[in-house]
C-alpha positions as CSV (number, residue, x, y, z in Angstrom):
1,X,0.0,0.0,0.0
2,X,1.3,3.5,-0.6
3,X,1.2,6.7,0.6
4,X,-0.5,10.1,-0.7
5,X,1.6,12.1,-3.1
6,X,1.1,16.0,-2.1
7,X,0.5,16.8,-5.5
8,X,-2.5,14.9,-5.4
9,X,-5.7,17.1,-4.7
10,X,-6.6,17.8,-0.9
11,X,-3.6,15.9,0.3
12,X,-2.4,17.3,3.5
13,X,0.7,16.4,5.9
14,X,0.0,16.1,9.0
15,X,2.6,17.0,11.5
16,X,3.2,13.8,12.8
17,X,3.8,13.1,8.8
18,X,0.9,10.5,8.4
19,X,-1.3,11.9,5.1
20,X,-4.5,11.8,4.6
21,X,-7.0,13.0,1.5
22,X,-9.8,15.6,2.5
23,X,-12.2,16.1,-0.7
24,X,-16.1,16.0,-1.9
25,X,-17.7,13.3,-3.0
26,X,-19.5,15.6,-5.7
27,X,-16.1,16.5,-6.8
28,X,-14.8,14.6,-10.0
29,X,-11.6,12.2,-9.0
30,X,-9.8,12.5,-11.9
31,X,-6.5,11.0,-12.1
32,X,-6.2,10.8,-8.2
33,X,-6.0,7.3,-6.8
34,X,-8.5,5.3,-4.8
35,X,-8.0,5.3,-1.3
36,X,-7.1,2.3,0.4
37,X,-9.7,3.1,3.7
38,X,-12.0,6.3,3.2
39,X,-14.4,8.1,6.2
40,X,-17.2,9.1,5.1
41,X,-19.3,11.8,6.4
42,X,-22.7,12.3,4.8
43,X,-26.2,12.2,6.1
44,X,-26.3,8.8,4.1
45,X,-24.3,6.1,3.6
46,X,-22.8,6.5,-0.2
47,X,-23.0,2.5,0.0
48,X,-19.4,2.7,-2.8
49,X,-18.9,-0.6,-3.7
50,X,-15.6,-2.3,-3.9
51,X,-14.1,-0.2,-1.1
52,X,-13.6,-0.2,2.7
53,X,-14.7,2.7,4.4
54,X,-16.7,3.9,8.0
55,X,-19.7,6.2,7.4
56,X,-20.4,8.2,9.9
57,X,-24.0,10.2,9.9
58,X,-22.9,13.8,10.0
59,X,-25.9,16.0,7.9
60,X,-24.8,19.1,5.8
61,X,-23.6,22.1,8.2
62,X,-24.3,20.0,11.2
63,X,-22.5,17.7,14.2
64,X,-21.9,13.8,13.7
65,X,-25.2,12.0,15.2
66,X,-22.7,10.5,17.4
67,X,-19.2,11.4,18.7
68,X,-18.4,8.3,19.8
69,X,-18.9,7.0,16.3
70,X,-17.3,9.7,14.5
71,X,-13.8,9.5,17.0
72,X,-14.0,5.7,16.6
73,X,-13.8,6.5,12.5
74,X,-10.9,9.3,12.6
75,X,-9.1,7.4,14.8
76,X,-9.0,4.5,12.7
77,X,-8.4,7.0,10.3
78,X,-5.4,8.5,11.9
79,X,-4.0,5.1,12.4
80,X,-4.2,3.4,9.0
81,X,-2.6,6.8,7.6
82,X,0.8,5.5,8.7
83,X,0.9,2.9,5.9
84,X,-2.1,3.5,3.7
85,X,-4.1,6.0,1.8
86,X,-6.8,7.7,3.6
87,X,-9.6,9.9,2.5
88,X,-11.9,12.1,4.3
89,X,-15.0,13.1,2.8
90,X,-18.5,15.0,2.8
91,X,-20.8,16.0,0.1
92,X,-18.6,19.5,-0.6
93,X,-15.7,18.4,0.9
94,X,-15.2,21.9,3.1
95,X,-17.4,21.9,6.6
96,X,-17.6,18.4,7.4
97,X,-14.6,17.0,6.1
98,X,-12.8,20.6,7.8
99,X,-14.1,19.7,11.2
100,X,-12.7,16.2,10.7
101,X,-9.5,17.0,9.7
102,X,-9.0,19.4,12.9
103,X,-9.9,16.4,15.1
104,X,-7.1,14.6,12.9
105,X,-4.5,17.8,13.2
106,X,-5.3,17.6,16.9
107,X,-4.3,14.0,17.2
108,X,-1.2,14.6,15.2
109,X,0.0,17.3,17.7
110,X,-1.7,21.0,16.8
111,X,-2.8,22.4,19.9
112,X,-6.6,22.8,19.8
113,X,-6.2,26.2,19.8
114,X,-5.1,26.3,16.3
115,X,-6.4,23.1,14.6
116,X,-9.3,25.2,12.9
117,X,-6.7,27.8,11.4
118,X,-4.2,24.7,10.7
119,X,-6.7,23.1,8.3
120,X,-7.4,26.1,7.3
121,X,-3.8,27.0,6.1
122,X,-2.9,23.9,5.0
123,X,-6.2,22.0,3.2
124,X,-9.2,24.8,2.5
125,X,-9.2,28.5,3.5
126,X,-13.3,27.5,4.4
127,X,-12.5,24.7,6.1
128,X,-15.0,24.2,8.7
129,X,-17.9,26.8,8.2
130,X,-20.0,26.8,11.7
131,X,-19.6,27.8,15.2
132,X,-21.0,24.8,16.1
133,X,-18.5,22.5,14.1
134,X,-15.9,25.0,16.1
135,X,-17.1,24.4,19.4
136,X,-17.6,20.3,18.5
137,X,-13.8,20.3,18.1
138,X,-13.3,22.0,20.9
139,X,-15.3,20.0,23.0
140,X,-13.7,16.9,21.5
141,X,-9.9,18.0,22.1
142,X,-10.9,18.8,26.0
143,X,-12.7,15.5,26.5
144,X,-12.2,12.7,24.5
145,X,-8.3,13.9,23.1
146,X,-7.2,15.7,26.5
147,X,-4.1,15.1,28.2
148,X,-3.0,11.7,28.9
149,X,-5.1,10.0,26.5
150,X,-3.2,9.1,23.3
151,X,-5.3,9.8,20.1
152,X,-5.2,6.4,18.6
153,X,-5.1,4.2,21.6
C-alpha cells in the first residue's frame, strides 16, 4: 500500500507526517488514486462498492449524530494513515470534512487552539464553516483527546 503524493488534490501532511485526502464526494476524481480506507461523512451512507470505508452520519452544516462514532472513524483513520491511503470526505468536501481534519490535526499534535486555522492553512481556507463545528472540536480536544489519552489508543 502506498502513501498520498502532495501533489495529489486535498492531500495534507499532518505534523506527525501520516497523510490523509480531505475532498467532496461531488467532486470529480480524476486521475487521483482510490483510497485504500476512506471516512465518510454524509447524512447517508454512499454504500461505494468495492471499497472499505466507515460512514459516519454527519448531515450538511451540522455535528456527527454521534461522537463516539465519529472518533471511533478518525481514529482509525489516523492510524491506517501510517501505511495507507486515507480519505476524508462529505458532500462539498469543506465543513464536514474541515471539522474532521481538525480532530485529525489535533491527534497529530496541533494544539486545539489552532487546529481550525491549521486546516485552514494547510487544506481549504473555508474549512470548517459553523460555530457549532468549532465548538464540536473544541469540546472533542478537552474531553475525549485531553491530556493523557493518546489519540489512537
Amino acid at each position: 500500500m502506498d502513501h498520498w503524493n502532495l501533489a495529489d488534490g486535498g492531500v495534507v501532511e499532518l505534523p506527525d507526517g501520516r497523510r490523509v485526502r480531505g475532498t467532496g464526494l461531488r467532486r470529480p476524481r480524476g486521475e487521483v488514486p482510490l483510497p485504500d480506507f476512506a471516512v465518510y461523512l454524509r447524512g447517508r451512507d454512499p454504500a461505494v462498492p468495492g471499497r472499505e470505508y466507515r460512514w459516519v452520519r454527519w448531515r450538511d452544516f451540522r455535528l456527527p449524530d454521534s461522537t463516539e462514532q465519529a472518533l471511533a472513524a478518525l481514529r482509525e483513520a489516523h492510524t491506517r494513515a501510517e501505511v495507507e491511503r486515507v480519505e476524508i470526505a462529505c458532500g462539498g468536501g469543506v465543513g464536514r470534512t474541515g471539522t474532521a481534519l481538525s480532530v485529525l490535526a489535533i491527534m497529530s499534535g496541533v494544539s486545539p487552539d489552532d487546529a481550525v486555522a491549521w486546516v485552514r492553512a494547510n487544506y481549504h481556507r473555508r474549512a470548517v464553516e459553523t460555530r457549532a463545528q468549532r465548538r464540536w472540536i473544541a469540546e472533542v480536544a478537552a474531553s475525549s483527546l485531553g491530556r493523557g489519552h493518546h489519540p489512537s489508543g
